[in-house]
C-alpha positions in Angstrom: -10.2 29.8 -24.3 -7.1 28.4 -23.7 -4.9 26.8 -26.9 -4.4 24.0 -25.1 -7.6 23.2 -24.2 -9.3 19.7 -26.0 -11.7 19.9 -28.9 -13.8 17.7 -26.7 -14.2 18.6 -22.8 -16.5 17.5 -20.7 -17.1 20.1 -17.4 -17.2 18.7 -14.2 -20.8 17.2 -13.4 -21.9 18.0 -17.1 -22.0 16.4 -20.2 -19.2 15.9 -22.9 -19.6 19.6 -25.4 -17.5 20.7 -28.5 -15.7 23.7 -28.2 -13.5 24.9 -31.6 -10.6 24.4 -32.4 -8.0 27.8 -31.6 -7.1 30.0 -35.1 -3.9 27.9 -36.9 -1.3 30.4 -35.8 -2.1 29.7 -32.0 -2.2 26.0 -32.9 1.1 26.8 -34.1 1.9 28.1 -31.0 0.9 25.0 -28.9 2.3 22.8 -30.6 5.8 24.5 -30.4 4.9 24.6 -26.0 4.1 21.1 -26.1 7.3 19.1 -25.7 7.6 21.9 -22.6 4.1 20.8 -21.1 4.7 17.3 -21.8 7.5 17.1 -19.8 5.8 19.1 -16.8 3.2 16.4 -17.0 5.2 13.3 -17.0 8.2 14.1 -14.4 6.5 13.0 -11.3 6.0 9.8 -13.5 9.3 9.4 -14.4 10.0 10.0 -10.5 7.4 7.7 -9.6 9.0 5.1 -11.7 12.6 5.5 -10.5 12.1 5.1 -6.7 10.0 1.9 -7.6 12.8 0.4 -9.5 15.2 1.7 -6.9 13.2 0.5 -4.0 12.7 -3.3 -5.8 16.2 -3.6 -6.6 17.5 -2.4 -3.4 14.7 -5.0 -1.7 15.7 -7.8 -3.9 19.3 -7.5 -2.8 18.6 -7.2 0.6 16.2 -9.5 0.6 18.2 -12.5 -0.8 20.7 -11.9 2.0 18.2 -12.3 4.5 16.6 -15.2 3.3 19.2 -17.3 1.8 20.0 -18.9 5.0 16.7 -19.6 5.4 16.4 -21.4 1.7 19.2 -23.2 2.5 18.0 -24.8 5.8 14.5 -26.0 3.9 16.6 -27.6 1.2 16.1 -24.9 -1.6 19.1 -23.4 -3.1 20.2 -19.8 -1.6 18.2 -18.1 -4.2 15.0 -19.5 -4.1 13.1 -16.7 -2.5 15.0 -14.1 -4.4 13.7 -15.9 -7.7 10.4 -15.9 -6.7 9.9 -12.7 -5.7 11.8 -11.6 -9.3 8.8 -14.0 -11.1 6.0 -11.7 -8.3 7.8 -8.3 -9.5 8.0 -9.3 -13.8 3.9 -10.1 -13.3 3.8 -6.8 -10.7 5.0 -4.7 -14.1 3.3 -6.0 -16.5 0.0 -5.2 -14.1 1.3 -1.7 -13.3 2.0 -1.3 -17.2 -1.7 -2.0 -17.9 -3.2 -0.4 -15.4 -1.3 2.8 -16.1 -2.8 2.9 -20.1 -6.7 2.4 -18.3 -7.7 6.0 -17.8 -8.1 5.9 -14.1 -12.1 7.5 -14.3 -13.0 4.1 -15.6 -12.2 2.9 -12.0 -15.0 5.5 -10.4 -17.4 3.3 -13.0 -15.9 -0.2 -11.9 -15.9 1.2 -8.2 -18.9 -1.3 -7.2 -18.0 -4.5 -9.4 -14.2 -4.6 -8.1 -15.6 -4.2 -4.8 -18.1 -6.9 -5.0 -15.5 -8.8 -6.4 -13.0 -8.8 -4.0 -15.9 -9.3 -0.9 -16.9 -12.9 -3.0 -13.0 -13.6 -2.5 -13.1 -12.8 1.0 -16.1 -15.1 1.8 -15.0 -17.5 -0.3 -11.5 -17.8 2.1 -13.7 -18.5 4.9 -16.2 -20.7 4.1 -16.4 -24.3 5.2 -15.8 -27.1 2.5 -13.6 -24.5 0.2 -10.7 -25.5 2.0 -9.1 -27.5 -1.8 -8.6 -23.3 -2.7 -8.5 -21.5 0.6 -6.7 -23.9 2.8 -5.4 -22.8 6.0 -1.7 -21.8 6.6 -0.7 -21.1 10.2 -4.0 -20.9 11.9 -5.2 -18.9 9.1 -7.2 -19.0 6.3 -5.6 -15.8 4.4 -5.2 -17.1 0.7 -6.5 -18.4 -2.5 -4.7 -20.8 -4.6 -6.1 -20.8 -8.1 -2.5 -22.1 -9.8 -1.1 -19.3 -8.1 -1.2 -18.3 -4.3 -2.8 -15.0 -3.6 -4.4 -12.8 -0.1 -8.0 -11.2 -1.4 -7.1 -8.9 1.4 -4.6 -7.2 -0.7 -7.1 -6.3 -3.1 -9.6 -5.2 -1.1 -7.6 -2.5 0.0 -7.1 -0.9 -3.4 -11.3 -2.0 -3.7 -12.3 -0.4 -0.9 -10.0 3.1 -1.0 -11.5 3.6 -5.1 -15.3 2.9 -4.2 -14.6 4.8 -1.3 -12.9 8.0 -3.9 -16.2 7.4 -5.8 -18.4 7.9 -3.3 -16.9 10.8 -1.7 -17.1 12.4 -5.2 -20.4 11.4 -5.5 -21.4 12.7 -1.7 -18.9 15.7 -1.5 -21.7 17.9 -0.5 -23.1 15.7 2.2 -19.3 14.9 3.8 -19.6 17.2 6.4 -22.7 15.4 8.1 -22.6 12.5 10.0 -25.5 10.0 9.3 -25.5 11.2 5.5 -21.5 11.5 5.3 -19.2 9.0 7.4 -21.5 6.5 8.0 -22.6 5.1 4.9 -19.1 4.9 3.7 -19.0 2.6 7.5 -21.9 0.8 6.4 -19.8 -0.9 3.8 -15.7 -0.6 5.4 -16.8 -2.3 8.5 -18.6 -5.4 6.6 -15.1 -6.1 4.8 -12.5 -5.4 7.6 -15.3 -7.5 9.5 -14.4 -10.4 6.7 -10.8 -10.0 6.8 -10.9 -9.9 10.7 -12.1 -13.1 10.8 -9.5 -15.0 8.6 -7.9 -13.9 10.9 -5.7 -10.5 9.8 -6.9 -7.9 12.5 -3.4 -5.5 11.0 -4.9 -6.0 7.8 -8.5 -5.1 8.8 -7.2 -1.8 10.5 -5.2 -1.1 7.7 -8.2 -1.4 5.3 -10.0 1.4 7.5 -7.2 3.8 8.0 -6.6 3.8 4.4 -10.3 4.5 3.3 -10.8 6.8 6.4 -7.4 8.9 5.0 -9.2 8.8 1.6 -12.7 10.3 3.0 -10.6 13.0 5.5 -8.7 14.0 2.1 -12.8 14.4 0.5 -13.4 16.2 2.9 -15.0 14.6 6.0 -14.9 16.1 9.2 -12.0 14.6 11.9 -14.0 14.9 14.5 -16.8 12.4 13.4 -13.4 9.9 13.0 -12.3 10.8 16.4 -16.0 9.9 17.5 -16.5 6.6 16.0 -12.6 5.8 16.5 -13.2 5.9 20.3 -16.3 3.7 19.8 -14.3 1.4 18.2 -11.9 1.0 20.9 -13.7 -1.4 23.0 -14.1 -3.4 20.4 -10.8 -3.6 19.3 -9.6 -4.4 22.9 -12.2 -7.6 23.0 -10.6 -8.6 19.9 -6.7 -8.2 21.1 -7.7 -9.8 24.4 -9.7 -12.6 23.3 -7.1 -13.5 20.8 -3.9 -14.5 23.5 -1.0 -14.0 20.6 -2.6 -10.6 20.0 -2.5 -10.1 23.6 1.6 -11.0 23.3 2.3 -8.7 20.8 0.8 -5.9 22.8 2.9 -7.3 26.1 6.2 -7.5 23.9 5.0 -4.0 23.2 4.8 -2.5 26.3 8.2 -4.3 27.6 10.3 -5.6 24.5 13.4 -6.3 27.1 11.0 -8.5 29.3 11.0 -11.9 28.4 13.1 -11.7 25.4 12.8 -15.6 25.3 9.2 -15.7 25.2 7.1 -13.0 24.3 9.1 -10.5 23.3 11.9 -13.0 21.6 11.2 -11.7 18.1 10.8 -7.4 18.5 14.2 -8.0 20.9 16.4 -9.8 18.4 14.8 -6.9 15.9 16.4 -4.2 17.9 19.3 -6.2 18.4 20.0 -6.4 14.5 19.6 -2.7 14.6 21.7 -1.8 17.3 24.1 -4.0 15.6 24.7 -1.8 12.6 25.7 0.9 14.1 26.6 4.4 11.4 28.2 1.9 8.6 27.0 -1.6 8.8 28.0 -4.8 9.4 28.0 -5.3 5.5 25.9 -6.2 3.1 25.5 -10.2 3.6 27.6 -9.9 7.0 24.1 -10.1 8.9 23.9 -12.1 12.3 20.7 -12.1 13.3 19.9 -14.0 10.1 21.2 -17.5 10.8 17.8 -18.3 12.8 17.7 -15.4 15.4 15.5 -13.1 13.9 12.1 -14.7 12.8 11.2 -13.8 9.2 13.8 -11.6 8.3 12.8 -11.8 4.6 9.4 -10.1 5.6 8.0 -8.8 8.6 11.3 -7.8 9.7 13.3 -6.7 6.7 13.9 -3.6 7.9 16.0 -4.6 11.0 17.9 -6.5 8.6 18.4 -3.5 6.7 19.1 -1.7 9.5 22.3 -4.4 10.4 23.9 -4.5 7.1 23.8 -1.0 6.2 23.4 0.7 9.6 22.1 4.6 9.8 22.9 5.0 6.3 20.5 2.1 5.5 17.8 3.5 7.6 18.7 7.0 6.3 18.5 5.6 3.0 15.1 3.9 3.9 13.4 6.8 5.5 13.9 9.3 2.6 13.1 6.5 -0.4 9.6 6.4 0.8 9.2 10.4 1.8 9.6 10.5 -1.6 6.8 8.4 -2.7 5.3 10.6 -0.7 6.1 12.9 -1.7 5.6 12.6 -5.7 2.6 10.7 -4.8 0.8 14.0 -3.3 2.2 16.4 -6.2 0.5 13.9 -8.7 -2.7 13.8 -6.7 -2.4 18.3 -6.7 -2.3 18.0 -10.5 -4.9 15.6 -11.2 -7.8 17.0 -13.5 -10.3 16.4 -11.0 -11.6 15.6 -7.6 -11.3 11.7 -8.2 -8.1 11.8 -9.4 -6.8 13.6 -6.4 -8.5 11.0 -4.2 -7.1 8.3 -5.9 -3.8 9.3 -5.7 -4.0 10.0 -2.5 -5.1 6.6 -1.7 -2.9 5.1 -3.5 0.4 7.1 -2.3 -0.8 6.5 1.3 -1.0 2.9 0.9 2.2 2.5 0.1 3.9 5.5 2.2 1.8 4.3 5.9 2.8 0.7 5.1 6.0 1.6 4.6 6.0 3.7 8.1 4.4 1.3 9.7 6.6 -1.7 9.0 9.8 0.6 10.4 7.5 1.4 13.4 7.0 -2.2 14.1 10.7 -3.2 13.3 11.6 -0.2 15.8 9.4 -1.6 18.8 7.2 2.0 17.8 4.4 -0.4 17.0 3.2 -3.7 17.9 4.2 -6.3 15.6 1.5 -6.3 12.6 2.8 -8.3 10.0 3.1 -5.1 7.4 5.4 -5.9 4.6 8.1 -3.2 3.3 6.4 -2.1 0.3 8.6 -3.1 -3.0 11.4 -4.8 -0.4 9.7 -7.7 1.8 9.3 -10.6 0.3 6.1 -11.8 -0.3 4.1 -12.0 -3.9 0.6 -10.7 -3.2 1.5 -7.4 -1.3 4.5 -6.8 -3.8 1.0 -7.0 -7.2 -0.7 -4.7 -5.0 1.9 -2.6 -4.2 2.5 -2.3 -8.4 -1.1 -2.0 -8.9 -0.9 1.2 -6.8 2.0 2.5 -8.7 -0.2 1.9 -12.0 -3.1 3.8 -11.0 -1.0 6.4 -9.6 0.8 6.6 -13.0 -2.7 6.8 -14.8 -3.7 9.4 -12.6 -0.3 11.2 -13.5 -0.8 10.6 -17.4 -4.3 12.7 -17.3 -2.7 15.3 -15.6 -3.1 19.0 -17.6 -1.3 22.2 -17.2 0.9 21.1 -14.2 4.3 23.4 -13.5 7.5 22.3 -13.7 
């Protein structure tokens, strides 16, 4: 038995035993190892921590730039955004903070309840005669105003990707088959991209799906059943873009983004233009252009273009690696987690912020159609930048737990 081992352990599917204590001289002997093992634990935390803070405060600077014209034009003062999102980020760490001390396998119990939850939200945004709460903002009803503004959407995606690490646990054994495997975990994504589909956020439905579907591959689920139902769904995603004639516009601007670059394509052409513009070096931080009312929402969907024009290839450079490091930490926590949950969970959580981050580039890049993604940490925008934190909590619980991991 190893000296490090807990008095208490509880093997995987059993329950909780006592083993004894190791002889005092090897109890010696771990405590003298344990500053050593403590810090091969808590590194890729440390790490974790540091590219959030770096990403934010890079973000927030770049951010302001880009949306202090903006502020100005509605009447607020230069810094109004910038403020806002500093208020978004202070709550964002206190809820990473807590949800970092919550061991993260009292999420595999809470699983059903936060997923639950976050469906009453969902219907609640669409239902008639709520509109006091839910009202609609651009053609969509996408948030919930309870003193504070907030997009149940954002939640569900953490909801759906832990129930969806609890039941691959649970079913690990029955992943590789397709009626007892992929499609009862469909039974329940589809029902909620289905409710966030119709507010209507079809980038945010898809994104629900990928994310749990990266979480079940990672469990163990065969590709091919993906690759199956992912062709079935293609149909129906088509009646959905083509039914929908902005959706259809972001597909054209797409296809052609030099088309009609004062029509349909007037927003993913002034992107590339920003980009272009920067060059190696960068027009300067705050020198920006395509701020003063060229590019829409420089602040958010496009942020990155904006990065792109101030800093140039170094920004982009910059950009590119910050997040291939989450990525990277994120996976070596999820290969030291003590168990199969843990790994699942972090995986989830580092992809959510890693393909959103890739995403948004792809889109600001004309690589995607536009999806309204935000730059994790960077964009502005208060209920992505909680969820985003809340990620970085659990991932940081998941981290805690870990035992015996190398340097």
């Amino acid at each position: 038995m190893s000296v490090l081992a807990l008095v208490r352990r509880r093997p995987a599917g059993g329950a909780a035993v006592l083993q004894p204590l190791a002889p005092p001289r090897e109890r010696r002997a771990a405590h003298a190892e344990a500053p050593a093992l403590a810090l091969a634990e808590t590194w890729e935390a440390r790490a974790l921590v540091g590219l959030t803070f770096v990403a934010f405060c890079f973000g927030l600077i770049e951010m302001y730039s880009a949306s202090a014209f903006m502020a100005r034009a509605a009447g607020h003062p230069g810094h109004y955004f910038a403020v806002k999102q500093l208020m978004a980020a202070a709550l964002g760490v206190v809820v990473a903070a807590v949800l970092s001390r919550i061991d993260y396998r009292r999420f595999r119990l809470w699983a059903w309840p936060m997923l639950v939850g976050v469906s009453v939200l969902l219907v609640v945004v669409l239902l008639p005669g709520t509109g006091a709460i839910a009202p609609r903002i651009n053609g969509a009803r996408r948030w919930i105003n309870l003193g504070m503004s907030f997009q149940p959407s954002e939640l569900a995606k953490i909801a759906v990707m832990l129930w969806t690490a609890a039941l691959a646990v649970k079913k690990a054994d029955k992943l590789h088959s397709l009626r007892k495997g992929l499609v009862p975990f469909l039974v329940v994504w589809l029902p909620v991209a289905l409710l966030v589909l119709l507010e209507p956020n079809m980038s945010a439905a898809l994104l629900i799906v990928l994310l749990a579907s990266l979480v079940l591959f990672a469990g163990g689920a065969r590709i091919g059943h993906f690759i199956f139902f992912g062709m079935m769904a293609v149909p129906v995603i088509w009646h959905e873009i083509t039914h929908a004639g902005y959706r259809m516009q972001r597909i054209a601007a797409f296809l052609d983004p030099t088309g009609d670059t004062d029509g349909v394509s007037y927003q993913i052409y002034q992107s590339l233009i920003a980009i272009g513009s920067g060059g190696l070096r960068g027009v300067g931080i705050g020198a920006s252009r395509q701020k003063f009312g060229f590019l829409p929402e420089p602040h958010n969907d496009f942020l990155f273009a904006m990065i792109a024009e101030e800093w140039g290839l170094l920004g982009i450079v910059l950009v590119v690696a910050l997040f291939s490091a989450f990525l990277w930490v994120g996976y070596r926590i999820a290969a030291r987690a003590p168990d199969r949950f843990g790994y699942l969970v972090a995986i989830g959580m580092t992809n959510m912020i890693a393909v959103s981050a890739f995403m948004h580039m792809g889109v600001a890049m004309s690589l995607l159609p536009t999806t309204g993604v935000a730059l994790p940490f960077m964009s502005y925008g208060g209920s992505a930048l909680l969820g985003y934190f809340a990620a970085v909590g659990i991932l940081l619980s998941v981290a805690r737990a870990s035992r015996g991991a190398a340097a």
